[in-house]
N, CA, C and O of each residue as an XYZ file, in Angstrom:
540
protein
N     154.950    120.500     87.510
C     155.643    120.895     88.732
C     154.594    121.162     89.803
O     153.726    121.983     89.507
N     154.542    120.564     91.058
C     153.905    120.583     91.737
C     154.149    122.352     92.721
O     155.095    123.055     92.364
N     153.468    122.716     93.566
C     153.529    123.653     94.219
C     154.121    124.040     94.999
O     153.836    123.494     96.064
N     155.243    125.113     95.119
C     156.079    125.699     96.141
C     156.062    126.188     96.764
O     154.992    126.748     97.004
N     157.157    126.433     97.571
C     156.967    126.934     99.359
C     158.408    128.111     98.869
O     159.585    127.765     98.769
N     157.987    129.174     98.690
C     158.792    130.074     99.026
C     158.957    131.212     99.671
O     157.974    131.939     99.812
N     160.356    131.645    100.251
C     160.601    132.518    101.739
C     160.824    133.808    101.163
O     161.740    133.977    100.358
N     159.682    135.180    101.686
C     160.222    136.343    101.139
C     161.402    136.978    102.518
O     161.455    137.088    103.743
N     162.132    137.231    101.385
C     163.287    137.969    102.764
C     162.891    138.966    102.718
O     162.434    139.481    101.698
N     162.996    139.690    104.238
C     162.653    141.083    104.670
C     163.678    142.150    104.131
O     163.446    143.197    103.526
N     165.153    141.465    104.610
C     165.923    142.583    103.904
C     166.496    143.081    102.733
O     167.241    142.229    102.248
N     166.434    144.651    101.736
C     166.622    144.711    100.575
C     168.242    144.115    100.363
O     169.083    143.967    101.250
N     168.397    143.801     98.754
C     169.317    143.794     98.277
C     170.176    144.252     97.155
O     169.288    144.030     96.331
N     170.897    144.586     96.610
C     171.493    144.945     95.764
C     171.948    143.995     94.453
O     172.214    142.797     94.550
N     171.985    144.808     93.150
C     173.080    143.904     92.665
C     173.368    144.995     91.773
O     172.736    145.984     91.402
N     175.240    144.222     91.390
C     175.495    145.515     90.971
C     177.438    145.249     90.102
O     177.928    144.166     90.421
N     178.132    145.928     89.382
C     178.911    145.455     88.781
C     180.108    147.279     89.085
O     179.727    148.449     89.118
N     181.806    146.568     89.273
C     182.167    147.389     89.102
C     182.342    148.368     88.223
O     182.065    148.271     87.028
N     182.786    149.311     88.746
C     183.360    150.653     87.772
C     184.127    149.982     87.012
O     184.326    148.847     87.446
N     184.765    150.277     85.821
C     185.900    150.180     85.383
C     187.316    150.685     86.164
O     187.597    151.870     86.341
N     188.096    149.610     86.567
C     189.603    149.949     87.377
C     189.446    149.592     88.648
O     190.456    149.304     89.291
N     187.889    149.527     89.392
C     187.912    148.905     89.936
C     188.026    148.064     90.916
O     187.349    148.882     91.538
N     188.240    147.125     91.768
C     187.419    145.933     92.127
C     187.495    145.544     94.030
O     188.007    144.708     94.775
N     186.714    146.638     94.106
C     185.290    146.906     95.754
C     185.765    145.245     96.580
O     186.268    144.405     95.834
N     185.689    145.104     97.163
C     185.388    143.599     97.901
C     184.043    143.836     98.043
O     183.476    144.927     97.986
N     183.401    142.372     98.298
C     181.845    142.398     98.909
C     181.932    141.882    100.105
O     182.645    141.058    100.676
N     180.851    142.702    100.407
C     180.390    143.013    101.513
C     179.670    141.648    102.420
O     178.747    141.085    101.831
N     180.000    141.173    103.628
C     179.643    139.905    104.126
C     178.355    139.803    104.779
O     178.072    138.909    105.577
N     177.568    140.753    104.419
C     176.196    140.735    105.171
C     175.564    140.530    104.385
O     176.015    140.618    103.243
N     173.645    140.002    104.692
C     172.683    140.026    104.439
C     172.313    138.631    103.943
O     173.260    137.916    103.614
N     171.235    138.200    103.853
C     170.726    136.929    103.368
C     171.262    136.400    102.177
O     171.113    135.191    101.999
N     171.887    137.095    101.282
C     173.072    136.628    100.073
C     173.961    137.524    100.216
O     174.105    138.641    100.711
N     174.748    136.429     99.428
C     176.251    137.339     99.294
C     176.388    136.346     98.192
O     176.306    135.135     98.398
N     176.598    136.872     97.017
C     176.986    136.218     96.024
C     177.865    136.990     94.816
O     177.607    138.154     94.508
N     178.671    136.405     94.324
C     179.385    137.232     93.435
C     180.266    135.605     92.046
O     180.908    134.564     92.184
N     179.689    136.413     90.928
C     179.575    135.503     89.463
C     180.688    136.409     88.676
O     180.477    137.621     88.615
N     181.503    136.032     88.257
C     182.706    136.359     87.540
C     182.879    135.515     86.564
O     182.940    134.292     86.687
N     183.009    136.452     85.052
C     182.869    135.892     83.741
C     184.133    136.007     83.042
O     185.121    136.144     83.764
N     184.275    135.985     82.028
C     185.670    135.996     81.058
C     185.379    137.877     81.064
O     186.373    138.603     81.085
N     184.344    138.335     81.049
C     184.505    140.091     81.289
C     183.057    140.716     81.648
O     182.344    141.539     81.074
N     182.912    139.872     83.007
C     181.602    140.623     83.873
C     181.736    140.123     84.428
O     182.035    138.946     84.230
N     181.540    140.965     86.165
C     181.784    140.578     87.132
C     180.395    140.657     88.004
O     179.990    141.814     87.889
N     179.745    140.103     88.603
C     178.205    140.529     89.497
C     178.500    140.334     90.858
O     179.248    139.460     91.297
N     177.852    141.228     91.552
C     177.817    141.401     92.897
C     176.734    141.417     93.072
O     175.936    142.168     92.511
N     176.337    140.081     94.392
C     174.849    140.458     95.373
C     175.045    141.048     96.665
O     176.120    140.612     97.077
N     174.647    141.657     97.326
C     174.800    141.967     98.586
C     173.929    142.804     99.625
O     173.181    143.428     98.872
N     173.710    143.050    100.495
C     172.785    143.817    101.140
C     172.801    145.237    100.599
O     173.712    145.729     99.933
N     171.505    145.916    101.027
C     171.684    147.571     99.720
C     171.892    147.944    100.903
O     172.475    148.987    100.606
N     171.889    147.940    102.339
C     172.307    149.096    103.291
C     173.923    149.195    103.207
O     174.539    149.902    104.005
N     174.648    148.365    102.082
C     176.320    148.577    102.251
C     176.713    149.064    100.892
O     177.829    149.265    100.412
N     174.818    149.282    100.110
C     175.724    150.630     99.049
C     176.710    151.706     98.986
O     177.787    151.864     98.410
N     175.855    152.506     99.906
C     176.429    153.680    100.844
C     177.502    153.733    100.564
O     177.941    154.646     99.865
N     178.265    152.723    101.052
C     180.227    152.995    101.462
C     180.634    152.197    100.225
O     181.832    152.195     99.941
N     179.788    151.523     99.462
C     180.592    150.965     97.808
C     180.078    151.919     96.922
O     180.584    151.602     95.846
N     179.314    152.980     96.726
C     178.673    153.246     95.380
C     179.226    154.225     94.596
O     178.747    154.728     93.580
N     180.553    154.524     95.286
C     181.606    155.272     94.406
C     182.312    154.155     93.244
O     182.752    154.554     92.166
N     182.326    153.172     93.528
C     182.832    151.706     92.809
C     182.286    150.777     91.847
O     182.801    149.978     91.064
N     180.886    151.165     92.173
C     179.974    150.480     91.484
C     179.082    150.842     90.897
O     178.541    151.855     91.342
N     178.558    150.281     89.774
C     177.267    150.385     89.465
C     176.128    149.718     89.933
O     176.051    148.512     89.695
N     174.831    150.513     90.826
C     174.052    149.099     91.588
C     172.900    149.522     90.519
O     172.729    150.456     89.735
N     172.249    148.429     90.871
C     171.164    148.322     91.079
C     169.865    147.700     92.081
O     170.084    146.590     92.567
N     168.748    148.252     92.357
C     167.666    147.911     93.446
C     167.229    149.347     94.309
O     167.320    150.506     93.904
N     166.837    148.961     95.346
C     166.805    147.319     95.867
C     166.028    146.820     95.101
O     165.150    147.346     94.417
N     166.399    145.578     95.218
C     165.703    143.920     95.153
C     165.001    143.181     96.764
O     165.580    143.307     97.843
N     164.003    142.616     96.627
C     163.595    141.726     97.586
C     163.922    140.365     97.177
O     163.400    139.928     96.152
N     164.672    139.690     97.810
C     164.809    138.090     97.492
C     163.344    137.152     98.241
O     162.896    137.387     99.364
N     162.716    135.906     97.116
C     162.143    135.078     97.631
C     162.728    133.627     97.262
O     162.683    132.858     96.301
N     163.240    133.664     98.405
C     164.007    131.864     98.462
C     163.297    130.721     98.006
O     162.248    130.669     98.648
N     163.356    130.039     97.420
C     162.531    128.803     97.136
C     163.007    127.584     97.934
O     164.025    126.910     97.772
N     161.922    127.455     98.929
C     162.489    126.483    100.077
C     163.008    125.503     99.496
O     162.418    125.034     98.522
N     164.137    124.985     99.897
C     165.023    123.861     99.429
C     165.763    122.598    100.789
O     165.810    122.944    101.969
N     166.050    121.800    100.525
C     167.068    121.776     99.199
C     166.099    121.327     98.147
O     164.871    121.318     98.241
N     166.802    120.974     97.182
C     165.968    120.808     95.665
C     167.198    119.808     95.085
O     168.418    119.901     95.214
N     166.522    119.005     94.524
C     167.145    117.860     94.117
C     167.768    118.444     92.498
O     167.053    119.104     91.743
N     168.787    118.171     92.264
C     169.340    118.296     91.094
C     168.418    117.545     89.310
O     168.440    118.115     88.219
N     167.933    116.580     89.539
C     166.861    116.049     89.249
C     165.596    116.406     88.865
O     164.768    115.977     88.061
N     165.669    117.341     89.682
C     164.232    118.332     89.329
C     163.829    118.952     88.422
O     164.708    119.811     88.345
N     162.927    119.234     87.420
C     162.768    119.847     86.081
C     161.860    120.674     86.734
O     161.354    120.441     87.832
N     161.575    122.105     85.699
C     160.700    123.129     85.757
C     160.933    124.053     87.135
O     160.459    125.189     87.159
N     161.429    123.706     87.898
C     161.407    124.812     88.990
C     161.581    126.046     88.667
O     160.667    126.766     89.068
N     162.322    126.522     88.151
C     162.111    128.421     87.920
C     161.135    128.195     87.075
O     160.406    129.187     87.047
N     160.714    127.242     86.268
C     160.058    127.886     84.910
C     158.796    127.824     86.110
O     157.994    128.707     85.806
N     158.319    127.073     87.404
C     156.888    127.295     87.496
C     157.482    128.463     88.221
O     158.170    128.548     87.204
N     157.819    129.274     88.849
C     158.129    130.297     89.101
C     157.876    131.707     88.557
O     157.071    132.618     88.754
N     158.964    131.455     87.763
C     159.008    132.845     86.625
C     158.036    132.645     85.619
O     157.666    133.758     85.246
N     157.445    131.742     85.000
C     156.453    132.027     84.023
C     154.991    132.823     84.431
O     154.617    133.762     83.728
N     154.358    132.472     85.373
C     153.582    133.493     86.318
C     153.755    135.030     86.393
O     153.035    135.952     86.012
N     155.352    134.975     87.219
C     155.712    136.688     87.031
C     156.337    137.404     85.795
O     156.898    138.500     85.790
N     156.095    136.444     84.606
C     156.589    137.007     83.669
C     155.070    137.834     82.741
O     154.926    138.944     82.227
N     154.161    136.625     82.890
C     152.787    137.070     82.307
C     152.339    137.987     82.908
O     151.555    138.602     82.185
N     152.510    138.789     84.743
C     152.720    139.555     84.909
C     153.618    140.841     84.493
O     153.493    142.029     84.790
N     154.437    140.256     83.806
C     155.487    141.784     83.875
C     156.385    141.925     84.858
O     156.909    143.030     85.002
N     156.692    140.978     85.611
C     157.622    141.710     86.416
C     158.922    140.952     86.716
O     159.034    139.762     87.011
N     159.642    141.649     86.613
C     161.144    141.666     85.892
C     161.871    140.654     87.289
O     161.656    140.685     88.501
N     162.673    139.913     86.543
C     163.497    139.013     87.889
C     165.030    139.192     87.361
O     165.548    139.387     86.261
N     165.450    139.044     88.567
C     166.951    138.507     88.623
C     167.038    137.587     89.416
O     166.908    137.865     90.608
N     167.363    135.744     88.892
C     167.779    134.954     89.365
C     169.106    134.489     89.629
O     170.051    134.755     88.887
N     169.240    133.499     91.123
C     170.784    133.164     91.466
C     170.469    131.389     91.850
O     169.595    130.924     92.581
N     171.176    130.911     91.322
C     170.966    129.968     92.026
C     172.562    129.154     92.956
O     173.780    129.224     92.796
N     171.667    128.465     93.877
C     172.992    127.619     94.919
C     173.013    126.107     94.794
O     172.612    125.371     93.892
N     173.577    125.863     95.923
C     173.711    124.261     95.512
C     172.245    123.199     95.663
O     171.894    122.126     95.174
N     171.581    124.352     96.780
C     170.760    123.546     97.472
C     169.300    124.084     96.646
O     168.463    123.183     96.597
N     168.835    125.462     95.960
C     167.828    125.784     95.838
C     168.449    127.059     94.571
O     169.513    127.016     93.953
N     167.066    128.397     94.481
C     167.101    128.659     93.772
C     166.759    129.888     94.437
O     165.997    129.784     95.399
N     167.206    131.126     94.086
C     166.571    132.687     94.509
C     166.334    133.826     93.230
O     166.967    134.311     92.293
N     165.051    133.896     93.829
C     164.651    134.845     92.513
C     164.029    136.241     93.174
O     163.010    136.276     93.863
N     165.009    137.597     92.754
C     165.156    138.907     93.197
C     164.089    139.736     92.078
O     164.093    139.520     90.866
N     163.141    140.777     92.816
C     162.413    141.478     92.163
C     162.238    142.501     93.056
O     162.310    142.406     94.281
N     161.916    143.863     92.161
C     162.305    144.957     92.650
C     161.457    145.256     93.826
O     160.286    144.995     93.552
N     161.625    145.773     95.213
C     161.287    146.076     96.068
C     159.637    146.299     96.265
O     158.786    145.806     97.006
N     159.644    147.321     95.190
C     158.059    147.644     94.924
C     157.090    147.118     94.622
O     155.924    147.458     94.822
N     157.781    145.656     93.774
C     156.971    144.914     93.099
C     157.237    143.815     93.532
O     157.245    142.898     92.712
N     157.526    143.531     94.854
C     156.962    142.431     95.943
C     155.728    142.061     96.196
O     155.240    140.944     96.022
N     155.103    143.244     96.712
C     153.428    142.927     96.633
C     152.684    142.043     95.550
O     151.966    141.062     95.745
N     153.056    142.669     94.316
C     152.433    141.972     93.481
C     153.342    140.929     93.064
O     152.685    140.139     92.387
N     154.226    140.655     93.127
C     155.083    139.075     92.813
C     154.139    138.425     93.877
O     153.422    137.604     93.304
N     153.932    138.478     94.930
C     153.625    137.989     96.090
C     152.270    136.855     95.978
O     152.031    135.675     96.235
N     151.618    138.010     95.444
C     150.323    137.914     95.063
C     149.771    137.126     93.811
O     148.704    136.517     93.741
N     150.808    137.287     92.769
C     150.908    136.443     91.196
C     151.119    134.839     91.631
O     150.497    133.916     91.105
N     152.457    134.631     93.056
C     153.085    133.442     93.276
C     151.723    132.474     94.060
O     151.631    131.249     93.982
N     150.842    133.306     94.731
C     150.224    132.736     95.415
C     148.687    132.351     94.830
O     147.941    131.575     95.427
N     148.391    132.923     93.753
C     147.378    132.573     92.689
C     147.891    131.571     91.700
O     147.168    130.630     91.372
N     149.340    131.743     91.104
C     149.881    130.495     91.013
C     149.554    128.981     91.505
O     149.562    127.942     90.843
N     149.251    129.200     92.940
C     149.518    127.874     93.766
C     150.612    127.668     94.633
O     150.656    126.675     95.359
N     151.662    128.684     94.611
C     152.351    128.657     95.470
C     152.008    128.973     97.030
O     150.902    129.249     97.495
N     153.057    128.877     97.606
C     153.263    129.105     98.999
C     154.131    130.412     99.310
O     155.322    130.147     99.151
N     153.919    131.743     99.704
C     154.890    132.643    100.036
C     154.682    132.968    101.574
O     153.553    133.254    101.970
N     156.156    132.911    102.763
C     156.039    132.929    104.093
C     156.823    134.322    103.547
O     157.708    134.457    102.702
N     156.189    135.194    104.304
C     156.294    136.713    104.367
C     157.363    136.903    105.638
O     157.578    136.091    106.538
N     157.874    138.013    105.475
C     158.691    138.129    106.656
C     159.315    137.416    107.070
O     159.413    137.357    108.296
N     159.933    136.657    106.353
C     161.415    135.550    106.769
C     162.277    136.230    106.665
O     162.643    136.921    105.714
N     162.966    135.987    108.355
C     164.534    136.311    108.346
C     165.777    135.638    108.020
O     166.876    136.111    107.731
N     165.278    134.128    108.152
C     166.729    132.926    108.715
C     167.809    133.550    107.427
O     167.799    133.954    106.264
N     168.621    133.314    108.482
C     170.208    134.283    107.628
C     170.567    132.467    107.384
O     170.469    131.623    108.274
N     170.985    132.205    105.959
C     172.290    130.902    105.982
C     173.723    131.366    105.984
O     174.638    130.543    105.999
């Protein structure tokens, strides 16, 4: 796998699963909004500044910092998370991945941005710091 270009988003995020009884709407802000519903688990992504007014409902967790993996990305493509996450795994540091139609996002805890940052870019990657673009 050749070398990637990925976008750290500035703003934190959440993820997080209801209470039992239950079921919050999500929230339409922030650089994701994603929500994965199973035969009996439900996941919520969403901005952490709209904990606040859900966290009677939920269980969160984060923040998370998302780094986008510039895309699109061809369906075709082999290894992309693995050159990714195998780096921050020999590091230690813990991910939660999502992926879309077009690419791939991989969430790590706020604190441990710096050093994801830093692992991705000794890697061989590419990380643009301080990206806002909302899709």
């Amino acid at each position: 796998m050749t070398a990637l270009t990925l976008r750290a988003h500035e703003q934190p995020l959440a993820v997080a699963t209801p209470e039992p009884g239950t079921v919050p709407e999500l929230p339409a802000s922030g650089p994701v909004n994603a929500e994965l519903v199973t035969g009996n688990d439900r996941t919520l992504v969403f901005a952490y500044r709209d904990v606040a007014e859900l966290s009677e409902a939920l269980i969160v967790q984060g923040p998370f910092r998302a780094l986008e993996i510039a895309g699109p990305l061809d369906f075709s493509l082999t290894g992309v998370l693995a050159a990714v996450l195998s780096p921050l795994a020999e590091r230690e540091i813990s991910v939660f991945t999502l992926s879309t139609f077009d690419t791939d996002w991989i969430l790590v805890g706020e604190n441990a941005l710096p050093d994801a940052v830093d692992t991705l870019r000794r890697a061989g990657h590419t990380v643009v710091e301080h990206f806002e673009g909302e899709h």
